[in-house]
C-alpha positions as CSV (number, residue, x, y, z in Angstrom):
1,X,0.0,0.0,0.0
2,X,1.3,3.6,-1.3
3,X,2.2,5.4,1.7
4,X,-0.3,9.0,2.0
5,X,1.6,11.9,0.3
6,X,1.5,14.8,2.6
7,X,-0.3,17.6,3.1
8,X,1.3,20.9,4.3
9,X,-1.2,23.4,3.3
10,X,0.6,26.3,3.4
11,X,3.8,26.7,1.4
12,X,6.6,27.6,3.3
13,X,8.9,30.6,2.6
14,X,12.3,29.3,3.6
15,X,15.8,28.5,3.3
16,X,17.2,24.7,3.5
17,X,20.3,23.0,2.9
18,X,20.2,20.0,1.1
19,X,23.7,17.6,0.5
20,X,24.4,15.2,-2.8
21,X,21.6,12.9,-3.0
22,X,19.0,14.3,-0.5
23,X,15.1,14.2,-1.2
24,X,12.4,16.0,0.0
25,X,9.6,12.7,-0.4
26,X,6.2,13.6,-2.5
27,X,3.8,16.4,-1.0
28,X,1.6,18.9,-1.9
29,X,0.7,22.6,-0.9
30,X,-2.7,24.8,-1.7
31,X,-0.3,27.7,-2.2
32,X,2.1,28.1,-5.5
33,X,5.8,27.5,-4.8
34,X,8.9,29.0,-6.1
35,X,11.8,26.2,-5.8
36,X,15.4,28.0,-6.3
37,X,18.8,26.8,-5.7
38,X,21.6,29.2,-5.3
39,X,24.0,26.4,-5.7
40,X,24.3,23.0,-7.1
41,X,21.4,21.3,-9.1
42,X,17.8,20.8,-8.0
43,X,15.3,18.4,-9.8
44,X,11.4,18.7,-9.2
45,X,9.6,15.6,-10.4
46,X,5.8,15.2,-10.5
47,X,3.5,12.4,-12.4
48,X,4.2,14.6,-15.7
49,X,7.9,14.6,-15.6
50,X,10.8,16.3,-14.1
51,X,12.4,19.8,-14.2
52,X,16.0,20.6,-13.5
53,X,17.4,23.5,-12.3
54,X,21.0,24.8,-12.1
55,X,21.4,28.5,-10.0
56,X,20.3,30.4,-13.4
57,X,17.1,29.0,-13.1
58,X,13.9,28.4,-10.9
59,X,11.4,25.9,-10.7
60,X,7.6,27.3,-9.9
61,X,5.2,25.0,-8.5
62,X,1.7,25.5,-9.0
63,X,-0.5,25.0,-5.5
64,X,-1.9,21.7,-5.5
65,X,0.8,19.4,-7.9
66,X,2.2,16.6,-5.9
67,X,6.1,16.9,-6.5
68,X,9.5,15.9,-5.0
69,X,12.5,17.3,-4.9
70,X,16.0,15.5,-5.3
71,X,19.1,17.4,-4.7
72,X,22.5,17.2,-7.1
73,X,25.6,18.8,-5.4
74,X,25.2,21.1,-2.1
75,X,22.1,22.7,-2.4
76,X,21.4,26.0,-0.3
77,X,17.5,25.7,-1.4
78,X,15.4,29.1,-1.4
79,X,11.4,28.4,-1.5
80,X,8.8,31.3,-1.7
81,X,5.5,30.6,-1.3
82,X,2.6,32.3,-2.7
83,X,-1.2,32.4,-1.9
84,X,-3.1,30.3,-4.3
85,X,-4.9,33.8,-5.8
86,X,-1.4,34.9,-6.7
87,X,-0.5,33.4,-9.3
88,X,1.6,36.6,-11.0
89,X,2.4,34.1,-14.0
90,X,-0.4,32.0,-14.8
91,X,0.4,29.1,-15.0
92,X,-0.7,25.8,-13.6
93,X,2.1,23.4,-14.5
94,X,5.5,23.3,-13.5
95,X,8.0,25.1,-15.3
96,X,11.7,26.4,-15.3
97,X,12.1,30.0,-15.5
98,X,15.6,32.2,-15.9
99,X,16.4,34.0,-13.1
100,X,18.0,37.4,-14.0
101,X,20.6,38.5,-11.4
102,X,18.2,41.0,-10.0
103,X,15.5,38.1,-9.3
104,X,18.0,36.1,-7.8
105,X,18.7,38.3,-5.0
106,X,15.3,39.1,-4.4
107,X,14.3,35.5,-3.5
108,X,17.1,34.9,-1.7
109,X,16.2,38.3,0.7
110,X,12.5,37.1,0.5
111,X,13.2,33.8,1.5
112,X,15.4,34.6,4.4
113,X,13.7,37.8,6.1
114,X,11.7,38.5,8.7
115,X,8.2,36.5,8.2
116,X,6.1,39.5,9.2
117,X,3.2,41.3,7.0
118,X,5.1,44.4,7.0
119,X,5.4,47.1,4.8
120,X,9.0,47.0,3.4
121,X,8.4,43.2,2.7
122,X,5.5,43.7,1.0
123,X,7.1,46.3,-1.4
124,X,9.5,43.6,-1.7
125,X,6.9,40.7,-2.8
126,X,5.8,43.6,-5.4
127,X,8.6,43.9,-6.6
128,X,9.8,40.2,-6.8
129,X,6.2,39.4,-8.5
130,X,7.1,41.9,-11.3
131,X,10.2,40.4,-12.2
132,X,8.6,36.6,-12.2
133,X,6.3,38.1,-14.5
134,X,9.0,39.5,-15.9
135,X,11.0,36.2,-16.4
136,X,11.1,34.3,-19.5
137,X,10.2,30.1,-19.4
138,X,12.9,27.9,-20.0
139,X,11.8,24.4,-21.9
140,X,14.1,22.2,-19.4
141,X,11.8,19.3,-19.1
142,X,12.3,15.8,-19.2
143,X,8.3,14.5,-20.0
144,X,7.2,11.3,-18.2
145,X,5.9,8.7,-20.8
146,X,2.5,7.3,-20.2
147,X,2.3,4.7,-23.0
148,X,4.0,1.2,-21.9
149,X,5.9,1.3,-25.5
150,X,7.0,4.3,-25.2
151,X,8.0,4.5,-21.8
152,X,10.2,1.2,-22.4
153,X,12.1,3.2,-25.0
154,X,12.5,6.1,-23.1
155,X,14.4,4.1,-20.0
156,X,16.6,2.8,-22.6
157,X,17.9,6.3,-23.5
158,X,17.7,7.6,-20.2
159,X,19.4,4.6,-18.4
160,X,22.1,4.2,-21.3
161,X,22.8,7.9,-22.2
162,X,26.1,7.2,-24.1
163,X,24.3,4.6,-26.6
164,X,23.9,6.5,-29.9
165,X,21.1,3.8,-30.9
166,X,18.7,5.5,-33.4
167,X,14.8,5.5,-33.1
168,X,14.7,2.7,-35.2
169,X,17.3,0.6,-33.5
170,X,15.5,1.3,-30.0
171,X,11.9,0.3,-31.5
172,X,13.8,-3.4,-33.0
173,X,14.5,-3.6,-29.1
174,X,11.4,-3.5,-27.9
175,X,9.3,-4.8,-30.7
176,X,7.6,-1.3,-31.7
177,X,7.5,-0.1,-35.0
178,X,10.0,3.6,-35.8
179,X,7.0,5.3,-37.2
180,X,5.0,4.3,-34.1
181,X,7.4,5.3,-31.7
182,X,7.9,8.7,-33.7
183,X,4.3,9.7,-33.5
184,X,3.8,8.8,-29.6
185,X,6.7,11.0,-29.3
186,X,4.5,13.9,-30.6
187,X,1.6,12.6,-29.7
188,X,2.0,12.2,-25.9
189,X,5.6,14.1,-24.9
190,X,5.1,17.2,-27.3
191,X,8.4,16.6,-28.6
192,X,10.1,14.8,-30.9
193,X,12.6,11.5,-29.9
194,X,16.0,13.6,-30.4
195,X,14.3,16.6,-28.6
196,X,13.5,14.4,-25.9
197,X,17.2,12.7,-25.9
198,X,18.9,15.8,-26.1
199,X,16.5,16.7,-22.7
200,X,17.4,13.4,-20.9
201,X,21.0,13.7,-21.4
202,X,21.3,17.4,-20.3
203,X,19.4,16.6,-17.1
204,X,22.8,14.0,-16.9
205,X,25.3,16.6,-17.6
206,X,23.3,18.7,-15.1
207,X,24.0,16.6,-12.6
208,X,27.3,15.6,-13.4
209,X,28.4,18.8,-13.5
210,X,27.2,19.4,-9.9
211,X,29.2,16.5,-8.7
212,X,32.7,18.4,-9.9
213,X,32.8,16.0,-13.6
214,X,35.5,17.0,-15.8
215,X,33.5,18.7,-19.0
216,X,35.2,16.3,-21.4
217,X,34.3,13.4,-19.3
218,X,30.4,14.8,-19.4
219,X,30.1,15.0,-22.9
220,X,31.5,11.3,-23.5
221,X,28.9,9.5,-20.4
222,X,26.4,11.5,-22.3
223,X,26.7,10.5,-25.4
224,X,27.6,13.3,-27.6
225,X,30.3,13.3,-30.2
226,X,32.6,15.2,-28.8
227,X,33.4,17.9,-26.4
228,X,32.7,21.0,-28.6
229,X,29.5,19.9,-29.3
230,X,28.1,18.8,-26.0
231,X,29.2,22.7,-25.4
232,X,27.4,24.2,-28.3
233,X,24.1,22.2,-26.8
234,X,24.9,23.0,-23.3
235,X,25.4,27.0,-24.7
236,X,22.0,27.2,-26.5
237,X,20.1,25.9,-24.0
238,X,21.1,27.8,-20.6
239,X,23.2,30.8,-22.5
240,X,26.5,29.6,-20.8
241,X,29.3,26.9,-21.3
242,X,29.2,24.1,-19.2
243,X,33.1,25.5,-17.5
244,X,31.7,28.5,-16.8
245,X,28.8,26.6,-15.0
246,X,30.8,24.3,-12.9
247,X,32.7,28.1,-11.6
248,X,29.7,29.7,-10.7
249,X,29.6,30.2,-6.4
């Protein structure tokens, strides 16, 4: 028997350290969350999927979604909660957003001060709500497969993500047909097969990364062709090199 997944009603606004590995278990709040880590790698997962987050980036968790949180490297975790009526973005799915240096700073001083319902903290939550409405969405998302076929491909990649095995080669494996496999892609994960790859092995390098991995050694256990190119991916998506990620305090 499952065991209950708890209930704290009211999100907190907080600070926690987290070390290599930790986990917060599955719970839910009837507020919205903001999930940021000013170090290391965080990773929400839900039913839908997981999101992954390096110190560039937030997660926001809409009030209600039943999640858990898994830390990669030392985590110094900042969580804002927000009344269920404020939602400033509106949305109600998870989702990464950038963090400009300016909204960075403002959750951290929101999360640590004083928890009163005074007036310089609530000219603060103003002005943190306008820069998350502000802040532009980030499509680092690794989609949970419903489908039994497909999800039995997508643990291959995601188990093994140095194979290079094509969508073809993968479907011979598990007795489904390419174009099959090609359309549930679509269909169900809103992405295509190397979209989703290319999503799997970054949330590797992600983590990797955290635990102090050489860059060259990355790119090989993740299955790109070489070093240069694992950078070009690891550029476009988060508008940094992987080096210059591993030396950010």
């Amino acid at each position: 028997m499952p065991e209950p997944i708890r209930h704290t009603p009211v999100a907190p606004t907080h600070v926690r350290v987290l070390g290599p590995g930790d986990r917060i278990d599955a719970h839910r709040h009837d507020d919205h969350q903001i999930a940021y880590a000013g170090s290391g790698v965080v990773a929400v997962t839900t039913d839908a999927g997981t999101w992954c987050a390096p110190g560039t980036r937030a997660i926001w968790v809409p009030a209600g979604t039943v999640h858990s949180h898994r830390a990669y490297g030392h985590l110094e975790m900042y969580f804002v909660g927000l009344p269920a009526d404020d939602n400033p973005l509106g949305l109600d799915e998870p989702t990464v957003l950038a963090v400009s240096p300016l909204l960075r700073e403002l959750i951290i001083e929101y999360a640590r001060g004083p928890k009163d319902a005074g007036p310089e903290r609530s000219r603060l939550r103003a002005v943190l709500r306008d820069q998350l409405r502000a802040s532009p969405q980030q499509p680092v998302r690794l989609p949970t497969p419903e489908d039994p076929r497909l999800a039995a491909v997508c643990a291959l990649v995601h188990d093994h993500p140095a194979e290079p095995r094509t969508l073809a080669e993968l479907g011979a494996a598990t007795g489904v047909g390419e174009r099959t496999l090609s359309r549930l892609f679509r269909a169900e994960l809103g992405m295509t097969f190397p979209q989703w790859r290319t999503q799997s092995r970054l949330y590797h390098a992600l983590r990797m990364l955290a635990e102090d991995t050489p860059v060259t050694v990355v790119a090989h256990r993740c299955g790109w062709s070489s070093t240069s190119a694992f950078i070009d991916v690891f550029r476009r998506f988060f508008g940094y090199t992987p080096g210059t990620h591993q030396r950010r305090p």
